[in-house]
N, C-alpha and C positions, 0 to 999 in steps of 0.2 A: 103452339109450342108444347112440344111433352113434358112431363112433369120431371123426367130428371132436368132438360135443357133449362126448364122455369127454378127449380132448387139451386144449380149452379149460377145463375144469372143473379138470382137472391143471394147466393152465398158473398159471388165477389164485388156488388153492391156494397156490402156487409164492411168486407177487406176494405174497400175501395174507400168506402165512408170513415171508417176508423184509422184510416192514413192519413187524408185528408184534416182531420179533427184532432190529430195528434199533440200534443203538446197547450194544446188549446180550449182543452175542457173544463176550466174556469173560465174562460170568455164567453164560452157560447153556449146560447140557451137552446132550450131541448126542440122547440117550434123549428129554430133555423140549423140544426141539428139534422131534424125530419125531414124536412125543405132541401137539404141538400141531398141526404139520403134518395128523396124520391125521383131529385133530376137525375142521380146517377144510375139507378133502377131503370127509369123508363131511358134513359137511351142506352142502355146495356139488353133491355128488353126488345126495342127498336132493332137493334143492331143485330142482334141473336135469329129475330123473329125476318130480317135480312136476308138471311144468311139461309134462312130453312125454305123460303118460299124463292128460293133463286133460280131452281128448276134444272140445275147444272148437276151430275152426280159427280162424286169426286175420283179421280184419279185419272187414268190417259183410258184415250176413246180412239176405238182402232179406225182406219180410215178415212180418215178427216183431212 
């Protein structure tokens, strides 16, 4: 994964996690905080790192 595609993956991780957590940060502590953070990383990273190794270029392929 290139390091912009790895920034943006982190970025909306980031988004993703502080939506999730909204209204809720006197409940929750900073451990299960991380803990969630990281499931939504690693299958934003999963799913990114999908997408680059798919082997397809994008747009219309003449001929086919």
């Amino acid at each position: 994964m290139s390091r912009d595609t790895d920034w943006h993956v982190f970025d909306k991780a980031c988004d993703m996690t502080a939506m999730a957590l909204r209204g809720k940060a006197d409940d929750v502590q900073p451990a299960a905080a991380a803990e969630l953070f990281a499931a939504i990383y690693g299958a934003l990273k999963e799913a990114a790192d999908g997408i680059e190794s798919g082997g397809q270029q994008a747009g219309f392929q003449r001929g086919a």
